[in-house]
C-alpha positions in Angstrom: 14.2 2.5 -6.9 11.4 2.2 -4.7 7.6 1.8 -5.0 7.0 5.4 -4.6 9.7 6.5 -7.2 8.6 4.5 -9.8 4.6 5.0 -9.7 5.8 8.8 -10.7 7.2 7.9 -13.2 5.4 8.1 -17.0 4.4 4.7 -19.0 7.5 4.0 -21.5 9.6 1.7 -23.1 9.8 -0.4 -19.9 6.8 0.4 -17.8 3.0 0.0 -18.2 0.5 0.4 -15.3 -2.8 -1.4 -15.6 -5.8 -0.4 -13.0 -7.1 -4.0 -13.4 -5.7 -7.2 -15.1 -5.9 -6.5 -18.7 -7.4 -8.8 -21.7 -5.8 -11.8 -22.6 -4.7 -10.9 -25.5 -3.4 -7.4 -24.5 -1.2 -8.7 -21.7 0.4 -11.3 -23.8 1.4 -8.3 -26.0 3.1 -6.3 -23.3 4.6 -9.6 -22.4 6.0 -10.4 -25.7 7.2 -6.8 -26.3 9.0 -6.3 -23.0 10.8 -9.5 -23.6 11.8 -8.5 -27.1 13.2 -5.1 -26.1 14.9 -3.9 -22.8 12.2 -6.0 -20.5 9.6 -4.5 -18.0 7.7 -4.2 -15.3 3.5 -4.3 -15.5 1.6 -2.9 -11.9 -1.8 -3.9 -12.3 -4.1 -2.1 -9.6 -2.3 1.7 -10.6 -4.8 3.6 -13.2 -2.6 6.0 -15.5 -4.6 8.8 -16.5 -4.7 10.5 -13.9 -2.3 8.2 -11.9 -3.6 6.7 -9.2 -3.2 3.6 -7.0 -6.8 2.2 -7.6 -5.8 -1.7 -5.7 -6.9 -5.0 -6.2 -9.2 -7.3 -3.8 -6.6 -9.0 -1.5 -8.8 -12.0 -2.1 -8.2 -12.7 -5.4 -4.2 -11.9 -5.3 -3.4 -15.2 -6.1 -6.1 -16.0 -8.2 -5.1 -13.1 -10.7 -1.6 -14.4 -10.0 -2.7 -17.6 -11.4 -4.2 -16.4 -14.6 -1.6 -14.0 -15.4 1.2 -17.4 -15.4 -1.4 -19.4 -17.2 -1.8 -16.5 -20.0 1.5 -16.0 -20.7 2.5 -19.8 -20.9 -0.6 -20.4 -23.0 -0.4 -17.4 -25.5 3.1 -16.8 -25.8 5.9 -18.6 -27.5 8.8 -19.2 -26.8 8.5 -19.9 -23.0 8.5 -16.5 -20.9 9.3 -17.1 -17.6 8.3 -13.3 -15.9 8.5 -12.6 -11.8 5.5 -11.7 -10.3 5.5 -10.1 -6.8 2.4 -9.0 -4.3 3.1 -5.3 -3.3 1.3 -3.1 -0.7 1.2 0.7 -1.3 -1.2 3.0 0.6 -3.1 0.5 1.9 -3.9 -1.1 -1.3 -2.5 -4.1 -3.2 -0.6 -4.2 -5.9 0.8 -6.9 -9.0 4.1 -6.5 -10.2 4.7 -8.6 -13.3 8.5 -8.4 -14.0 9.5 -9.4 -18.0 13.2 -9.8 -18.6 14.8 -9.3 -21.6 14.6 -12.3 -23.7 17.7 -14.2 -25.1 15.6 -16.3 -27.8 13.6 -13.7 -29.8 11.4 -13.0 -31.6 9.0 -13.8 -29.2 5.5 -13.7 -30.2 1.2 -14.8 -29.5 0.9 -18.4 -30.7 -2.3 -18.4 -32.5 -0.8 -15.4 -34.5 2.3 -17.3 -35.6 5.5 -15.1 -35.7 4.4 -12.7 -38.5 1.5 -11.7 -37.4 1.9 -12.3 -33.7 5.3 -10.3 -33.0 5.1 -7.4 -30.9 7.6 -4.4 -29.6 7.6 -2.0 -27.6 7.7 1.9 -29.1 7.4 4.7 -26.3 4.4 3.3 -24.3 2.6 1.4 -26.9 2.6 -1.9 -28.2 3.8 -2.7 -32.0 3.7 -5.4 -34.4 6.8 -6.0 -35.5 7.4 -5.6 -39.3 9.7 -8.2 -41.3 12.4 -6.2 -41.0 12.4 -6.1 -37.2 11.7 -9.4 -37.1 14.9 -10.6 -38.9 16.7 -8.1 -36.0 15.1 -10.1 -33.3 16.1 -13.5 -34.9 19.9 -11.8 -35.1 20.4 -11.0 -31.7 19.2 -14.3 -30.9 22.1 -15.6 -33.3 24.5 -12.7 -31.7 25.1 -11.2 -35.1 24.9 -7.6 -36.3 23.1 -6.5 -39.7 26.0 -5.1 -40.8 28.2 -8.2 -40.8 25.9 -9.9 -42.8 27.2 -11.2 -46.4 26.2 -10.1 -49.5 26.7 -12.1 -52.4 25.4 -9.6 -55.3 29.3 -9.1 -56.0 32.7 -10.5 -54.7 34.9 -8.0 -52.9 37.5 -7.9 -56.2 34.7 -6.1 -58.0 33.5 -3.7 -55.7 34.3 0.0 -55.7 36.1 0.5 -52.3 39.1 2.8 -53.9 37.6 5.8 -51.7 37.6 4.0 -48.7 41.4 2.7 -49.5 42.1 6.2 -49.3 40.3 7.2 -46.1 41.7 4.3 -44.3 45.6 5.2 -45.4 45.1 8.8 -44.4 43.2 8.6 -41.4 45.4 5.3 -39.9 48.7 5.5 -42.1 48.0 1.9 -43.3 46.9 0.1 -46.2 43.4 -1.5 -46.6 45.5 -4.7 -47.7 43.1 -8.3 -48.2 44.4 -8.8 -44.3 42.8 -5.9 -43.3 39.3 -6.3 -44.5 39.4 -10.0 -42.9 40.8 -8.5 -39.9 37.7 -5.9 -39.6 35.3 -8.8 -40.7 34.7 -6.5 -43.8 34.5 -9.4 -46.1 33.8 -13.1 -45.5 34.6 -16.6 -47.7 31.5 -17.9 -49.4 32.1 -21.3 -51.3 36.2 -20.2 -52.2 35.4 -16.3 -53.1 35.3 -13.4 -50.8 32.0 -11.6 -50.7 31.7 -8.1 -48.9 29.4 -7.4 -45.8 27.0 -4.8 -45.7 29.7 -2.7 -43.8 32.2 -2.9 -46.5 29.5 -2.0 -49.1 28.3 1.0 -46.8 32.1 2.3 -46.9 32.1 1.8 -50.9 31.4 3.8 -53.2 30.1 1.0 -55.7 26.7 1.4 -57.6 25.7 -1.3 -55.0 25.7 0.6 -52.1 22.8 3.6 -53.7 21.1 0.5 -54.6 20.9 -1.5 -51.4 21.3 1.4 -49.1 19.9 4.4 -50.8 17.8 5.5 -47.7 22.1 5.4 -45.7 22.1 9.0 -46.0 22.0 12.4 -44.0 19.4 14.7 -45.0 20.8 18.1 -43.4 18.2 21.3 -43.5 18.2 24.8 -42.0 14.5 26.3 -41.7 13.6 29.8 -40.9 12.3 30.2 -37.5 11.0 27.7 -35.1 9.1 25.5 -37.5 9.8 23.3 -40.4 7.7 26.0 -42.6 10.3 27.6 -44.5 14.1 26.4 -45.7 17.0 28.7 -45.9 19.4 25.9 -46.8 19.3 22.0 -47.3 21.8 19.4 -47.7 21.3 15.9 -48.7 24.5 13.7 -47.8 24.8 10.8 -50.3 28.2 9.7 -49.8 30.0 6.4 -48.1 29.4 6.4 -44.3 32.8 6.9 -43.3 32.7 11.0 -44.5 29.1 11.3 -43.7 29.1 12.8 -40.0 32.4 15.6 -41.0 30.1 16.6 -44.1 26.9 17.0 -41.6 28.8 18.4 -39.0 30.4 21.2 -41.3 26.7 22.2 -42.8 25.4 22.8 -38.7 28.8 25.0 -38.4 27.8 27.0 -41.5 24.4 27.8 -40.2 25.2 28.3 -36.0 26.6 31.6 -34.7 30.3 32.0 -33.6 31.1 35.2 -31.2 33.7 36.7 -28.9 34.4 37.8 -26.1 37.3 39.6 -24.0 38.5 37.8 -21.0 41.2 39.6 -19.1 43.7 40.8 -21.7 42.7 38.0 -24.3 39.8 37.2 -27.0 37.8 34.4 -26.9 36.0 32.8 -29.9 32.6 30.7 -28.5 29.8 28.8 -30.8 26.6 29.4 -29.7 26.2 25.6 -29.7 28.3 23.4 -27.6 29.8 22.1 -31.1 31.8 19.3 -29.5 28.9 17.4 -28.1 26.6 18.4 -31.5 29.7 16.5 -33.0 29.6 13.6 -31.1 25.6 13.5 -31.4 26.4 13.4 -35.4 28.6 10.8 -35.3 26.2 8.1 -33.2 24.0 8.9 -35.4 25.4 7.6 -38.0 28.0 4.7 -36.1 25.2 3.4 -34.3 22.4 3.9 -36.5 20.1 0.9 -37.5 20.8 0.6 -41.0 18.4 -2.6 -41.2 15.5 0.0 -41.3 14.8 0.5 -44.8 13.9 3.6 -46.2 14.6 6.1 -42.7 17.7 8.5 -42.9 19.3 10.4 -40.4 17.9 13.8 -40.0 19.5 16.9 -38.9 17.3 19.8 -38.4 18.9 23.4 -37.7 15.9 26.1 -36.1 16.2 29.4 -34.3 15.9 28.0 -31.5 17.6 24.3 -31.3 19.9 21.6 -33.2 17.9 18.6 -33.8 19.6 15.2 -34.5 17.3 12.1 -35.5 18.8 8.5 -36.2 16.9 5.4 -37.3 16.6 2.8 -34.6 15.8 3.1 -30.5 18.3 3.2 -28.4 20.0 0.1 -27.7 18.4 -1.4 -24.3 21.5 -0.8 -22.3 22.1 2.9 -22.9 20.9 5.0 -20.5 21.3 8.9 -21.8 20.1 9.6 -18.1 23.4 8.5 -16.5 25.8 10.1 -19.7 28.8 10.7 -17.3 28.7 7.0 -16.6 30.9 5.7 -19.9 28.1 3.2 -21.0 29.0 1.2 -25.0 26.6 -1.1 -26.7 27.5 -1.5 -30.3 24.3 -2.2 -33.0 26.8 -2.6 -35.4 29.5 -4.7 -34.4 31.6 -4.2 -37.3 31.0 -0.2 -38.4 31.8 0.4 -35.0 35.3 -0.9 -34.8 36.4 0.6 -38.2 35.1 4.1 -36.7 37.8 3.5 -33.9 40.1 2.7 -36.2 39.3 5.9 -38.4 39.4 8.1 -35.5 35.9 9.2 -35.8 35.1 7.9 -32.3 37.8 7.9 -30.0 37.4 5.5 -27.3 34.3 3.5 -26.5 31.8 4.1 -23.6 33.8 7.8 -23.9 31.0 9.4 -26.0 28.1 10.5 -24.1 30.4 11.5 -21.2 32.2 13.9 -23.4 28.4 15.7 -24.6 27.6 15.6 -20.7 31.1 17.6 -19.9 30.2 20.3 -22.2 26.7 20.7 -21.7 28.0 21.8 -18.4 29.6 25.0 -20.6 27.0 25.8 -22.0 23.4 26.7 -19.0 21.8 28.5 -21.7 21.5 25.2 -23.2 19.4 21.9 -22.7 19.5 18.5 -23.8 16.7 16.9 -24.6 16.1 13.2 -26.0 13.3 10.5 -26.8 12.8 8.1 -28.6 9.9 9.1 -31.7 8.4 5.6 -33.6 11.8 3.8 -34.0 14.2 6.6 -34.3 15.9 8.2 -31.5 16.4 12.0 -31.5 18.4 14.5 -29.8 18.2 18.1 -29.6 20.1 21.1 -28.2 17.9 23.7 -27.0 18.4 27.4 -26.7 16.8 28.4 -23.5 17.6 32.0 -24.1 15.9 32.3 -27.4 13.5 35.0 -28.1 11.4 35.8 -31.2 12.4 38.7 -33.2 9.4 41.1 -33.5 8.9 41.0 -37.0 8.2 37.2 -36.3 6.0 37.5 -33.9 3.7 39.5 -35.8 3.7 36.9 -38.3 3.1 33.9 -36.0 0.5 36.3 -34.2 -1.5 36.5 -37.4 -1.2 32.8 -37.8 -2.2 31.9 -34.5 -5.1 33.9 -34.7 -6.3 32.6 -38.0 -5.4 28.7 -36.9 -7.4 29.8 -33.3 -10.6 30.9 -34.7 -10.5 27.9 -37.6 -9.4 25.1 -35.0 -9.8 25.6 -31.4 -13.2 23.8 -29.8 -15.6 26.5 -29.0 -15.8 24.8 -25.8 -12.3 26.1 -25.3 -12.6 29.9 -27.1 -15.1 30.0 -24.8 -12.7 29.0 -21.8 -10.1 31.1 -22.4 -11.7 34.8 -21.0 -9.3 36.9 -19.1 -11.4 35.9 -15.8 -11.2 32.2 -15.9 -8.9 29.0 -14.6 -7.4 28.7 -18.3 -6.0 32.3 -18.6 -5.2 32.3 -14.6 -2.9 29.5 -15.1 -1.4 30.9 -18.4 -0.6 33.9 -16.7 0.5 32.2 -13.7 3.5 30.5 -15.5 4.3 33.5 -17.9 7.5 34.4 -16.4 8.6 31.2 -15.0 7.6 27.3 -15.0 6.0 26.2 -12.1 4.6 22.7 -10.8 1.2 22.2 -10.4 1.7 22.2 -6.4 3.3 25.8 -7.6 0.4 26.7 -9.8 -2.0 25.7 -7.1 -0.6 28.4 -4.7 0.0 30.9 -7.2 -4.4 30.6 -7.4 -4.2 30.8 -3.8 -5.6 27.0 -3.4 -3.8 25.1 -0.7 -3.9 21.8 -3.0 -4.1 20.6 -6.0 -8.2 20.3 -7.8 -9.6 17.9 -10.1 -10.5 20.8 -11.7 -6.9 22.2 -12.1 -5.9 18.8 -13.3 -8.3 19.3 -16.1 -7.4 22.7 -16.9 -3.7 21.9 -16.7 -4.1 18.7 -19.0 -6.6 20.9 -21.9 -4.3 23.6 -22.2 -1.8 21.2 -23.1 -3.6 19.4 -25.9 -4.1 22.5 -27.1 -0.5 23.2 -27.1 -0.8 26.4 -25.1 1.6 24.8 -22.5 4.3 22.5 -22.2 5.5 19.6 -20.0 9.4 20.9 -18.8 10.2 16.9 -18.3 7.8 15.6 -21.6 9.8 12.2 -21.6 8.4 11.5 -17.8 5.2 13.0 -17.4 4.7 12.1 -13.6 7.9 13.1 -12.6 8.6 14.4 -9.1 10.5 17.4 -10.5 7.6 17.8 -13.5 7.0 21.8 -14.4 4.9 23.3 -16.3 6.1 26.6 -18.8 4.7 28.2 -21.9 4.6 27.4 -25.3 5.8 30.1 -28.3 2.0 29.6 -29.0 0.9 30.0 -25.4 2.9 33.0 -25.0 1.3 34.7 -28.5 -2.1 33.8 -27.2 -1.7 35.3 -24.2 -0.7 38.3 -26.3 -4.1 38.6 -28.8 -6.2 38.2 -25.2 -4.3 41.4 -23.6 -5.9 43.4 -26.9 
C-alpha cells in the first residue's frame, strides 16, 4: 500500500496521524498500545481533522528522529524497538514510526509501573488496560489461552459434565472417556488429581460454571422497528456453550421472514437473511469469543431493518474481515476451538468467513457491515431495501419533531431553511449517496469548499446523514446517504 493509499485511510486500530510530534507521554502510549495489539504505524507531519499533509522542517528530521528513539527507550518497558522512516509526500516531509507487534507483553510507561501504565488500542484511542486485559497480555506472552487455564475449585470427578457426555456421543459417535478429555486438554494433573479447565467447565452444566461464568451467555432480543425502543420478543441463553449458537440461531429464524418464489416449473423457499452466514456469524461469536472479559455477553439484536451480532473481545490481530474469501484462522481459545471441530459446529478452520462472503454474494439487497465497538466486535446484516411502514413514520415524525425543537442547537434550526447549504445537500443525496466530489457538482461548484466540508461534517453530528464506509472515514470510495432521521426531516421542512 502506498503513501497515497494509506493517508485516506481513517485513524484505527493500527494507524494514528499526528500533525507534529506529540507529548512525551502521549507517544509512549501509542507506542505501548500498538505493540500490545496488532502493531502500527504513527505519520507525524499529517493533521487528521480535516486530513491534511501539514509537513515537518527538513531541518529538524533527524532531530525529531532522535527524540522519538530516546522517548520510547526511556518511557517504555520492555524494550520497543519501532522502525522509523523519512517520507516525502507533496513536497512536504513526513515521519513514519513503525510499531510491531510485541512478543513480550504487557508492555507499559515505566514511571506508571504495569498497572497503571498499560495501554491498548480500542478503535482510534488509546486505553488503559484493566487487570483483566492485563493477565491476557501476560498469556500470550506465555502462548496460552484463558480457556486452558486450570481451575482447582473442584476436580473433574465432581463436576457436572453428563450433558456434555451426551453431546459429544451424539454429535461424534464416541464417548467422552478420561482419554478424551486429556486428549482435548479439557482437564489437566494438579499435584495427583485432575482438575478441569475453564473449557471443560464452560461445556458443564455444574453450579460452577453460572458461578464463574455467569456473564457466558447469549442475550437474544427482537425490538420493534429500527431502534432498541420497544421488544417483541427476548431470549436470554443460559446454557453450556456447546448448544448456545443452535439455540440463538433458532430464535433469529423465528423472528426473519421466509418467502417463495416460482422459478421455471418449481418453488423456491428463500430467507430474507442469508441464514447460512447469520449462522456462521453466531457461532464465532461464541467459539471465538473472549470469555476472560467478565461481565460482557454475546448480544444478538434482531430490527426491521438488520441482524446484529455482538461478541466480547476485538478481533484477533490477524483477521482481516476485509479479505473474507481469503480462508484466514486464529484461534483465542485454543482449546474451545478444537472441541467445536470435533462437535461439528465449525467445520473446517480458516473455512468460516469465506463461506459468509459466498453467500453475501446471494443476497445484493444485503450488506455487511463490521467494527469493532470498546472491546467487542460486532457484525450486522443490513437490509438495503428496507422501507418504513407509514404508520411508523408518523410516529418517528412526531418524535423527531419533539427531539428537534428540544435538542438541536439553534445555531443549526436556524441552518436548516429550505434555501441554504444544509437542506441543498440533504436534498442532493435524497435519492442516492453521493461523494462529496458528487455533492460538490450536484451545487454546481467545480470543487470541493471549506465550507461544504463544514456542512457535510455538522449534518452528520447531527445524525441527519451518514458515512456509506463509517469504519474508514477518508476512504477513496467514501459516500455520503441519508439517515431514517435525515430523510423524516427532510419530510417536516417540505410542510
Amino acid at each position: 500500500m502506498n503513501i497515497k493509499e494509506i493517508l485516506n485511510q481513517s485513524e484505527g486500530r493500527r494507524l494514528e496521524f499526528k500533525a507534529e510530534l506529540p507529548e512525551h507521554s502521549d507517544l509512549a502510549k501509542t507506542v505501548v498500545a500498538f505493540a500490545n495489539d496488532a502493531g502500527g504505524d504513527l505519520y507525524i507531519g499529517v493533521a487528521d481533522d480535516p486530513r491534511e499533509v501539514v509537513g515537518l522542517d527538513e531541518d529538524k528530521l533527524v532531530t525529531i528522529e532522535e527524540k522519538i528513539s530516546n522517548i520510547i527507550f526511556d518511557r517504555c518497558y520492555p524494550a520497543i524497538l519501532p522502525e522509523i522512516k523519512f517520507i516525502s509526500e507533496e513536497n512536504k516531509h513526513l515521519i513514519q514510526v513503525t510499531v510491531f507487534r510485541g512478543s513480550t507483553p504487557p508492555y507499559y510507561l515505566k514511571e506508571k509501573g504495569k498497572l497503571q501504565g498499560t495501554f491498548i488500542r480500542v478503535g482510534s484511542a488509546n486505553r488503559l488496560a484493566d487487570e483483566a486485559i492485563i493477565s491476557e497480555l501476560e498469556r500470550r506472552r506465555r502462548n496460552i489461552s484463558f480457556d486452558s487455564e486450570v481451575i482447582l475449585d473442584k476436580p473433574v470427578n465432581d463436576l457436572n459434565i453428563d450433558g456434555f457426555k451426551a453431546i459429544f456421543k451424539e454429535k461424534t459417535g464416541e464417548e467422552l472417556s478420561d482419554q478424551a478429555l486429556r486428549k482435548l486438554d479439557l482437564v489437566k494433573d494438579m499435584q495427583g488429581a485432575e482438575y478441569p479447565t475453564n473449557a471443560l467447565i464452560l461445556f458443564s452444566d455444574d453450579p460452577l460454571r453460572n458461578s464463574l461464568f455467569h456473564y457466558a451467555k447469549v442475550e437474544c432480543a427482537r425490538f420493534k422497528g429500527v431502534s432498541i425502543d420497544d421488544f417483541i420478543d427476548q431470549k436470554s441463553i443460559t446454557t453450556n456453550i456447546a448448544t448456545q449458537a443452535e439455540e440463538a440461531y433458532n430464535f433469529v429464524l423465528r423472528h426473519i421472514n421466509k418467502g417463495a418464489s416460482v422459478e421455471g416449473v418449481y418453488t423456491v423457499s428463500r430467507w430474507e437473511y442469508p441464514v447460512k452466514a447469520i449462522r456462521e456469524a453466531i457461532r464465532n461469536a461464541v467459539v471465538h469469543r473472549d470469555y476472560s472479559l467478565t461481565g460482557k455477553d454475546v448480544k444478538i439484536a434482531i430490527y426491521d431493518d438488520m441482524v446484529e451480532i455482538t461478541s466480547p473481545g476485538l478481533l484477533p490481530p490477524s483477521i482481516d474481515y476485509a479479505a473474507m474469501e481469503s480462508r484466514q484462522s486464529d484461534a483465542r481459545n485454543k482449546v474451545i476451538a478444537p472441541v467445536f471441530k470435533r462437535l461439528g459446529i465449525i467445520d473446517q478452520w480458516g473455512n468460516g468467513l469465506k463461506l459468509i462472503a459466498d453467500e453475501m454474494k446471494e443476497y445484493p439487497n444485503i450488506e455487511l457491515r463490521w467494527r469493532e465497538v470498546g472491546l467487542s466486535f460486532q457484525v450486522q446484516f443490513v437490509r438495503l431495501d428496507y422501507v418504513l411502514n407509514a404508520e411508523r413514520i408518523k410516529d418517528i415524525q412526531q418524535e423527531l419533531q419533539q427531539e428537534l425543537q428540544q435538542e438541536l442547537q439553534q445555531e443549526l434550526q436556524q441552518e436548516l431553511q429550505k434555501a441554504t447549504l444544509y437542506s441543498e445537500v440533504l436534498r442532493c443525496i435524497v435519492s442516492n449517496a453521493l461523494s462529496r466530489q458528487d455533492i460538490s457538482l450536484a451545487l454546481g461548484q467545480k470543487k470541493v469548499s471549506g465550507q461544504l466540508n463544514k456542512v457535510i461534517q455538522k449534518l452528520i453530528a447531527n445524525n441527519l446523514i451518514e458515512r456509506t464506509i463509517p469504519e474508514k472515514p477518508n476512504h477513496p470510495a467514501q459516500k455520503f446517504r441519508l439517515t431514517e432521521r435525515g430523510q423524516l426531516f427532510l419530510g417536516l421542512l417540505a410542510k
